[in-house]
C-alpha positions in Angstrom: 0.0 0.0 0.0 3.0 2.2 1.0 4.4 1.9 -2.4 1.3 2.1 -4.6 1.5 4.7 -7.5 -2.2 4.8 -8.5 -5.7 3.5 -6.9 -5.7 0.4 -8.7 -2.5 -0.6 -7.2 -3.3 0.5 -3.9 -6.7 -1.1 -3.5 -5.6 -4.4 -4.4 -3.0 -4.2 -1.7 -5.1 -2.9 1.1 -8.1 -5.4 -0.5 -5.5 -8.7 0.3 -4.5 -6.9 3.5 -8.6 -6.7 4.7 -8.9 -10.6 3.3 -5.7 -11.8 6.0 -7.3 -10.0 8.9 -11.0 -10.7 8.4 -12.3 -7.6 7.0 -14.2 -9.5 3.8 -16.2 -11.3 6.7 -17.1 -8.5 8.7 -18.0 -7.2 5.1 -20.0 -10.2 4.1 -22.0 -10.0 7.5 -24.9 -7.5 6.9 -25.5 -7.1 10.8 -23.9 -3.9 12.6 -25.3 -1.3 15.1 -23.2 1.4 12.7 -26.8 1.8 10.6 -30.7 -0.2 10.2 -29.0 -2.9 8.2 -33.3 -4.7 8.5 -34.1 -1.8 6.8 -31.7 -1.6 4.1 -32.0 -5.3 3.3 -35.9 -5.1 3.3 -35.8 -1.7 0.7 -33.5 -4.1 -1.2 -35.2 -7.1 -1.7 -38.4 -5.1 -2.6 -36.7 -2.8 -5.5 -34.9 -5.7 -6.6 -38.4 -7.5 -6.8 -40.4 -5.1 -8.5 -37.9 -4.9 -11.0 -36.9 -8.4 -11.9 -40.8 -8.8 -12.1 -41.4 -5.8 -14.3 -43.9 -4.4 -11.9 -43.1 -0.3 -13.0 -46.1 1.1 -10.6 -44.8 -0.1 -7.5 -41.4 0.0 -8.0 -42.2 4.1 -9.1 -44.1 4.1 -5.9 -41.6 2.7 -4.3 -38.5 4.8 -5.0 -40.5 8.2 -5.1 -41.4 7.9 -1.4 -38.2 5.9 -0.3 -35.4 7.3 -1.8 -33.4 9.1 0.4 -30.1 10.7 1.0 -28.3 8.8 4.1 -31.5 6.4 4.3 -31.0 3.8 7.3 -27.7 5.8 8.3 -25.8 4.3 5.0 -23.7 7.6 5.0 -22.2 6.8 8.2 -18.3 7.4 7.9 -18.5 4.6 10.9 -19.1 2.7 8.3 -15.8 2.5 6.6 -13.6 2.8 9.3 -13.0 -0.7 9.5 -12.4 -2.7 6.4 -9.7 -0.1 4.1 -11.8 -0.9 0.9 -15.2 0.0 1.3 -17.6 -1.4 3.6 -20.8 -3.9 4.2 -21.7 -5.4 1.2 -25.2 -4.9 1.8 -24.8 -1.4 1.3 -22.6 -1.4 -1.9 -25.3 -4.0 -3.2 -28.6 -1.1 -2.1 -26.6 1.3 -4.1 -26.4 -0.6 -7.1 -30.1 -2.1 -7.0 -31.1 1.4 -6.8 -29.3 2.6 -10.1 -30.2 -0.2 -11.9 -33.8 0.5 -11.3 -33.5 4.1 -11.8 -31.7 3.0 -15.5 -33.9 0.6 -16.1 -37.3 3.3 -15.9 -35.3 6.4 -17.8 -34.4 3.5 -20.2 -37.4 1.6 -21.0 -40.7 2.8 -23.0 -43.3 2.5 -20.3 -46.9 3.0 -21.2 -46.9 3.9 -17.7 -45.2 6.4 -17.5 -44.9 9.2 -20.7 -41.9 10.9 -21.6 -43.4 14.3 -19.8 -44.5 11.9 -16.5 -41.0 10.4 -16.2 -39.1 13.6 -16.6 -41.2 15.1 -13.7 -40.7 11.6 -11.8 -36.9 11.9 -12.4 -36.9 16.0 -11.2 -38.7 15.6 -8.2 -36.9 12.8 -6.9 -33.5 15.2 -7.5 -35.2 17.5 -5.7 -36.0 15.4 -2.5 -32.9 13.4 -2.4 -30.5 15.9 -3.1 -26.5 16.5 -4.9 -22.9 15.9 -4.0 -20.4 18.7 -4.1 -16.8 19.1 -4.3 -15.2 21.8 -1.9 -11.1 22.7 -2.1 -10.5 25.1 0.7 -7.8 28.0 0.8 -3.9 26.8 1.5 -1.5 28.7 -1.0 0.7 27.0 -2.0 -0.6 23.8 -0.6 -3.5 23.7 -2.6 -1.2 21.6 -5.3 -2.5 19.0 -2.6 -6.4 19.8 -4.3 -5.0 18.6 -8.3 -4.0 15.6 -6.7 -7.1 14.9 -4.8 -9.1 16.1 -8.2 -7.1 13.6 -10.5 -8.0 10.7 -7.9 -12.0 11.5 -7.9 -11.5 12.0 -12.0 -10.0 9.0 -12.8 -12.6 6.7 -10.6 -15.5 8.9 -12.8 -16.2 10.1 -9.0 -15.7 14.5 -9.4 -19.4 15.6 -8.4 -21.1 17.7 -10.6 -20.8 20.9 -8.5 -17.6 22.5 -7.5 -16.7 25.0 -5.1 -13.3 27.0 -4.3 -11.6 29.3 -2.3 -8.2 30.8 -2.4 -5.9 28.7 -3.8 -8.8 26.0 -3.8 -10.5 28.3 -6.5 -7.8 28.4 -8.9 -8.2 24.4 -9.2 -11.9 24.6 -8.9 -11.7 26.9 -11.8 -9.2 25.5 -14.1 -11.4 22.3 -14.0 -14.5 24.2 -14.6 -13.4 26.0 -17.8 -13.0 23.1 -19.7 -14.7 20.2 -21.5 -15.0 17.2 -20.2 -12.4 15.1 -22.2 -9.9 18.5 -21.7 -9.4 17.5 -17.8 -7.0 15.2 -18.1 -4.6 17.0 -19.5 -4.5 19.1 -16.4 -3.5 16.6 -13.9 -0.1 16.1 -15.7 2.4 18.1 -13.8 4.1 19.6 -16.5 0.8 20.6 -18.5 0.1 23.7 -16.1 1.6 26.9 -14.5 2.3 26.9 -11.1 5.1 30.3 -10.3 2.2 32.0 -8.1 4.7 33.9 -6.3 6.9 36.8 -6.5 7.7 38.9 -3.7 8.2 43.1 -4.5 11.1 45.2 -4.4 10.9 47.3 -0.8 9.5 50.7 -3.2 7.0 48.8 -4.3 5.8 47.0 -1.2 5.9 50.4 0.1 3.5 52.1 -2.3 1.0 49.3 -3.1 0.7 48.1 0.3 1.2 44.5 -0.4 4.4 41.8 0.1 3.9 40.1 -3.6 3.5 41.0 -7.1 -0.1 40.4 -7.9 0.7 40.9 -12.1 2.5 38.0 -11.0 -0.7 35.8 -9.3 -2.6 37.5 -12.4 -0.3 35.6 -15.4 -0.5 32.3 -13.1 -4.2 32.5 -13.1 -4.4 33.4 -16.9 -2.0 30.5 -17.7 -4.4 28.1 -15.9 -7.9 29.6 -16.4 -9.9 30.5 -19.6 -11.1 33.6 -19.9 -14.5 32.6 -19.5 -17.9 34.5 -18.0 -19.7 31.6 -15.2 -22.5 31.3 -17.8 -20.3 30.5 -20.4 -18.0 28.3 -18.5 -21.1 26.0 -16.8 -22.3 25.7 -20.6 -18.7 24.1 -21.6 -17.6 22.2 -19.1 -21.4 21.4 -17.6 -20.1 21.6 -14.2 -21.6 24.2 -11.9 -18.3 26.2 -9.8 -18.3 28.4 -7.2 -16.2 31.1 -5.9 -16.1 32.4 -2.4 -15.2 36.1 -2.4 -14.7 38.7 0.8 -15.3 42.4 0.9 -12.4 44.2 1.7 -14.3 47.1 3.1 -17.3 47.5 5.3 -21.3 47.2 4.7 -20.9 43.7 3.2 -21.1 40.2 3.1 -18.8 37.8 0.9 -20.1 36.7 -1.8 -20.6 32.8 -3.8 -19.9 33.4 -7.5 -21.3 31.1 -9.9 -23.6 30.8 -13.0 -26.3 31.8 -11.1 -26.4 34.5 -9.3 -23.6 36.3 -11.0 -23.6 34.6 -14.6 -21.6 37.5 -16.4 -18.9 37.7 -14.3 -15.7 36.7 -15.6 -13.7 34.3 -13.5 -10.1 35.0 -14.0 -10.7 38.3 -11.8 -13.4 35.6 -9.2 -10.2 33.8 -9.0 -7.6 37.3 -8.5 -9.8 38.2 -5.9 -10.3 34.9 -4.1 -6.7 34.7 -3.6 -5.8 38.4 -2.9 -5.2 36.9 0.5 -4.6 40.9 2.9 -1.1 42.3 3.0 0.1 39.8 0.5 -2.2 41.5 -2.1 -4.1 43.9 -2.6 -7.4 43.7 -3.1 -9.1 43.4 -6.6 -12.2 45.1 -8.7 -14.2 42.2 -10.2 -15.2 42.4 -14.0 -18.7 41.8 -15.9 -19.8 41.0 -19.7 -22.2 43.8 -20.3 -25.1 43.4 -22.4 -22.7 44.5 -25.6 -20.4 42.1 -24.9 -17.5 44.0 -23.5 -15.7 44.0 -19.9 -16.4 46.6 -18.0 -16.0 46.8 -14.0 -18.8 45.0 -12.1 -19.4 47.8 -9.0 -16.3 49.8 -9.6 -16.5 51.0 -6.0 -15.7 47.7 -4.6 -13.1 45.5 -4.0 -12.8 41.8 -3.0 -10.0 39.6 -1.2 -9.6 36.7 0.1 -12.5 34.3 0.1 -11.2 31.7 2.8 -11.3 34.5 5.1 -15.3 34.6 5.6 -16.7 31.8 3.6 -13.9 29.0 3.1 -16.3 25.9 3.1 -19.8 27.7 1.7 -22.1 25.3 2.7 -25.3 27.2 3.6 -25.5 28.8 0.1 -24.7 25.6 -1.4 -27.5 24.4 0.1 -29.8 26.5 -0.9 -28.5 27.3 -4.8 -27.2 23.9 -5.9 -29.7 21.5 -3.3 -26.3 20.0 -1.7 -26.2 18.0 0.8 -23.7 16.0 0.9 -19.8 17.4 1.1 -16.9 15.9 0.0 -14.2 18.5 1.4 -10.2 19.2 0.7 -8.8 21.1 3.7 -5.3 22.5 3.2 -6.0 25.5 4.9 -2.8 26.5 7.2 -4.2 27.1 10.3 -7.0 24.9 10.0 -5.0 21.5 9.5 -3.5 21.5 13.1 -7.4 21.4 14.3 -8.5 18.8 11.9 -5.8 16.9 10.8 -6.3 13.0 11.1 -7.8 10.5 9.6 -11.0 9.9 12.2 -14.6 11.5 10.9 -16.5 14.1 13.0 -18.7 11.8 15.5 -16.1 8.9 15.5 -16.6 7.3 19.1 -14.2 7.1 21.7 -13.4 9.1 25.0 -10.2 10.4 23.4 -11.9 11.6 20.6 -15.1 13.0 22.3 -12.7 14.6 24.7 -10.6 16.3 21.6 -13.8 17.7 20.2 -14.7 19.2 23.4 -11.5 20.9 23.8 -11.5 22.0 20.4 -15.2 23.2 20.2 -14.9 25.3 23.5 -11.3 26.9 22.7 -12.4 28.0 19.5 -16.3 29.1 21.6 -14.2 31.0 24.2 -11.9 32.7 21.4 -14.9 33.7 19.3 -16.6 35.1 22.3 -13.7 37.5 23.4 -13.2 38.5 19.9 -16.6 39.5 19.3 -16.7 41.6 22.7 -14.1 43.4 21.7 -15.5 44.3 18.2 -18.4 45.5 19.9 -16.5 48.3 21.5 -14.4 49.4 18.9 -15.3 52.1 16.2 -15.4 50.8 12.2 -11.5 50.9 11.6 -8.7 49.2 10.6 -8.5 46.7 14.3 -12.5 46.7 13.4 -12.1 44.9 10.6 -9.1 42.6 11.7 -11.0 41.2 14.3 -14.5 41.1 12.0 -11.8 39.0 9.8 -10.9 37.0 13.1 -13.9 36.2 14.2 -15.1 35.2 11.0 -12.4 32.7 11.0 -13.4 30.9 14.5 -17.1 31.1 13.4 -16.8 28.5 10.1 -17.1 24.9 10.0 -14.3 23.7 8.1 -15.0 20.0 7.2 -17.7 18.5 5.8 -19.3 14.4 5.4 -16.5 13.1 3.9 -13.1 14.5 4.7 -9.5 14.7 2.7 -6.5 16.2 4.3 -2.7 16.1 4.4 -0.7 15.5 7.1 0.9 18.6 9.3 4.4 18.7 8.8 7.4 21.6 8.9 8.3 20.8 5.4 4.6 21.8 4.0 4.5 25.1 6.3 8.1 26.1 4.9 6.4 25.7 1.4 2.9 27.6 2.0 4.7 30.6 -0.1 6.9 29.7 -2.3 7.1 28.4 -5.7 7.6 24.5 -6.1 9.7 22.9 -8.1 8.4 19.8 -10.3 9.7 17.8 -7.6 7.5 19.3 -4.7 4.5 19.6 -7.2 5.0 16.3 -7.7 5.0 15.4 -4.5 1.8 17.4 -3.2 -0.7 15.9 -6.5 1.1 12.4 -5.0 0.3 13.4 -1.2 -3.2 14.4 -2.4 -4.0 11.3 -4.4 -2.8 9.0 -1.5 -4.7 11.3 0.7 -8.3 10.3 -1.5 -7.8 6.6 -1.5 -9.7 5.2 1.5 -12.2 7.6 0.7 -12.6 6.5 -3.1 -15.3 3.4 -2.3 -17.1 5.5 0.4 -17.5 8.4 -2.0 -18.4 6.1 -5.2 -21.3 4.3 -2.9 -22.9 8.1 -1.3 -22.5 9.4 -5.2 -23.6 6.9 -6.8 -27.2 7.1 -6.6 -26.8 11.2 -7.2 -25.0 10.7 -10.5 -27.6 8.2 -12.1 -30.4 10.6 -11.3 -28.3 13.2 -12.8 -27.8 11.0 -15.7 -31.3 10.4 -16.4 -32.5 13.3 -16.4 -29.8 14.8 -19.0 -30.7 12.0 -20.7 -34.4 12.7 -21.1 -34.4 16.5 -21.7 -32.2 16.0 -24.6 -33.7 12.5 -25.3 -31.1 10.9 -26.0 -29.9 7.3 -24.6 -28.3 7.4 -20.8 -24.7 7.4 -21.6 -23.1 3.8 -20.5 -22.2 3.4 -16.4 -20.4 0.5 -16.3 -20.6 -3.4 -15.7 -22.3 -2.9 -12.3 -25.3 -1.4 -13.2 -26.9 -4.4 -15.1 -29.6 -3.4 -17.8 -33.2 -5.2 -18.0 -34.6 -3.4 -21.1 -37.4 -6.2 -21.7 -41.3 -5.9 -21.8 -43.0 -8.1 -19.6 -46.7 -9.2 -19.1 -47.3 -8.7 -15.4 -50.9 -9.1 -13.5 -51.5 -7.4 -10.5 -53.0 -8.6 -7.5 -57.0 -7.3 -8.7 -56.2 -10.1 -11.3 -55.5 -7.2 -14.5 -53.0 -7.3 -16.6 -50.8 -4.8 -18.1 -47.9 -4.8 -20.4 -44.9 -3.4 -19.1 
């Protein structure tokens, strides 16, 4: 496992290493007080039923009542914290039965159910059981840890559909979200991008603009990486819905989430300036619009933007409520969030050592916010105001999410957080991020899985076109069958 170079080698290791201690028992076993394994079994046996039997009505009743994000407590990360590939069987197996009946009524011409009737069946089911989203957090120069951890999800077909970034996390979020599809690979080769972020001013000019680096400098890294794309025009070519977290650098408002819809003119190589114009490295940035002629002009010339990890790192409220997320896969390299979070336990992972650690953590960071916030009360709207409105901003965000990728804390990391890599450190981040993803591949294929089918479909059906192929696993029953219902009719389905 140690010496693995890419998933495939890696899971067969740590698959042989779960077979010697037991693990493909424990997997076998459907029993475990983790999640309602009766109930799981019982939704199974009843899909797979209704299906093999060609019985369309109940098996539509079925899944448009009983389909569920985290149903039974199947999104546990408890879960897979036992065997290193995956987990019960009887899980993986729901998954699977579920897509295949999904596939099998987007594919099939049921008199049932018409082309309008199955669209809406299909919509409101997105609706109720909700997406998967991406998040890459701030970190510098550590977010090279976020290309790694993007190549290991796109490789396994596994990079969710929405996207968000912040800082450094938005430059990857946005390189991946300017282009097509079969254009991505390209970008997880090292040498196939720009990554000389950094250059730090002669004394005169750190004097006059008020900032440590050259941000023409951040600017030609972004444009090297990053088409000059609006968000409109960028969710239209890659299909993939990004976000951008920005901060205000002055008072009177709130950061903002950029994205296709509620800023679809905005160009995103300025998003991405802004959202790394981390304060008193660089200064902050005026974002730019496509007016209705066409041409860039200045979106709100009066304001500037920084920094989005400073407010709105992890945007998970608004991602909520504009994408219907809810379900996070996170990438955490921010620098002084890792000593906090580091590990490789989930949130809610038992043990006195751990509850104790949370309770530390939780009231230090309580007690810190408190003080801060007491003393921003007193002080006038200033420069200390707004350092501690920053600060307290910073101890008021949740920083991980359902499913958690991180690095490990070390000097070597910190003494890089600045500075330009060389191929051989970029190398080693993407490797450090991949190896990081890993153990979470088969936990994130199995709470995706049933998200990207219903995606699928319903692509499918508003162009009308057939649902583009998903593998061996998902076996296809395409054939009519003559089934009578328990009143004695019969109907051909």
């Amino acid at each position: 496992m140690e010496a693995a170079t890419s998933y495939a080698q890696w899971r067969d290791a740590a698959a042989e290493l779960d077979r010697r201690e037991g693990w493909d028992d424990w997997q076998a076993d459907e029993a475990s007080d983790d999640y309602d394994w009766r109930l799981i079994r019982s939704r199974l046996r009843q899909i797979r039923q209704y299906r093999e039997h060609g019985n369309v009505l109940k098996l539509i009743h079925h899944l448009r009542q009983g389909l569920h994000w985290n149903l039974g407590n199947v999104g546990s990360a408890r879960l897979y914290s036992h065997a290193r590939v995956g987990t019960k069987q009887l899980v993986t197996e729901y998954a699977r039965e579920v897509c295949a009946a999904l596939q099998w009524i987007c594919e099939v011409d049921l008199p049932e159910l018409p082309q309008a009737a199955k669209l809406k069946f299909f919509n409101d089911i997105v609706s109720s059981y909700g997406r998967s989203a991406l998040m890459l957090s701030g970190g510098a120069t550590l977010g090279l840890f976020h290309v790694g951890v993007v190549k290991a999800l796109y490789r396994e077909n596994l990079v969710p559909p929405v996207m968000s970034g912040s800082s450094a996390g938005s430059v990857v979020c946005a390189t991946v979200g300017t282009r097509a599809a079969h254009e991505v690979e390209d970008l997880l080769d090292p040498d196939a991008a720009y990554y000389h972020f950094w250059r730090v001013l002669p004394m005169r000019d750190i004097i006059r603009r008020r900032a440590l680096m050259d941000q023409d400098q951040l600017r030609k890294a972004i444009a090297a990486n990053v088409r000059d794309l609006t968000f409109e025009q960028a969710q239209h070519l890659s299909g993939r819905a990004i976000n951008i977290t920005v901060s205000p650098a002055g008072t009177h408002q709130q950061p903002r989430l950029l994205n296709h819809l509620t800023f679809p003119y905005l160009y995103i190589r300025e998003a991405v300036l802004a959202s790394c114009a981390v304060p008193l490295l660089f200064p902050p940035v005026m974002l730019m619009t496509q007016d209705e002629r066409d041409e860039r002009v200045p979106y709100m010339p009066l304001l500037r933007w920084n920094d989005g990890s400073l407010k709105s790192d992890l945007p998970i409220l608004r991602m909520r409520r504009l994408h219907n997320v809810n379900h996070f896969i996170v990438s955490q390299t921010n620098p002084h969030v890792l000593p906090f979070v580091s590990g490789k336990r989930e949130p809610g992972d038992r043990g006195l050592r751990n509850a104790a650690r949370d309770y530390i953590y939780s009231t230090a960071r309580s007690q810190s916010k408190s003080i801060v916030d007491l003393a921003r009360q007193n002080l006038a709207v200033g420069g200390l105001r707004r350092t501690l409105d920053t600060a307290s901003s910073i101890l008021d965000q949740d920083y991980r999410g359902n499913i958690n990728i991180l690095p490990d804390v070390s000097l070597w990391r910190y003494a890089n957080v600045t500075a330009n890599p060389s191929m051989e450190a970029i190398k080693r981040f993407m490797l450090e991020g991949e190896r990081a993803t890993w153990p979470r591949i088969e936990m994130i294929r199995n709470q995706t899985m049933i998200s990207q089918m219903l995606d699928q479909c319903v692509r499918a059906l508003e162009q009308e076109q057939p649902l583009p192929g998903t593998g061996e696993r998902i076996s296809r029953r395409p054939e009519l069958k003559i089934v009578r219902s328990q009143q004695g009719s019969t109907g051909r389905v």
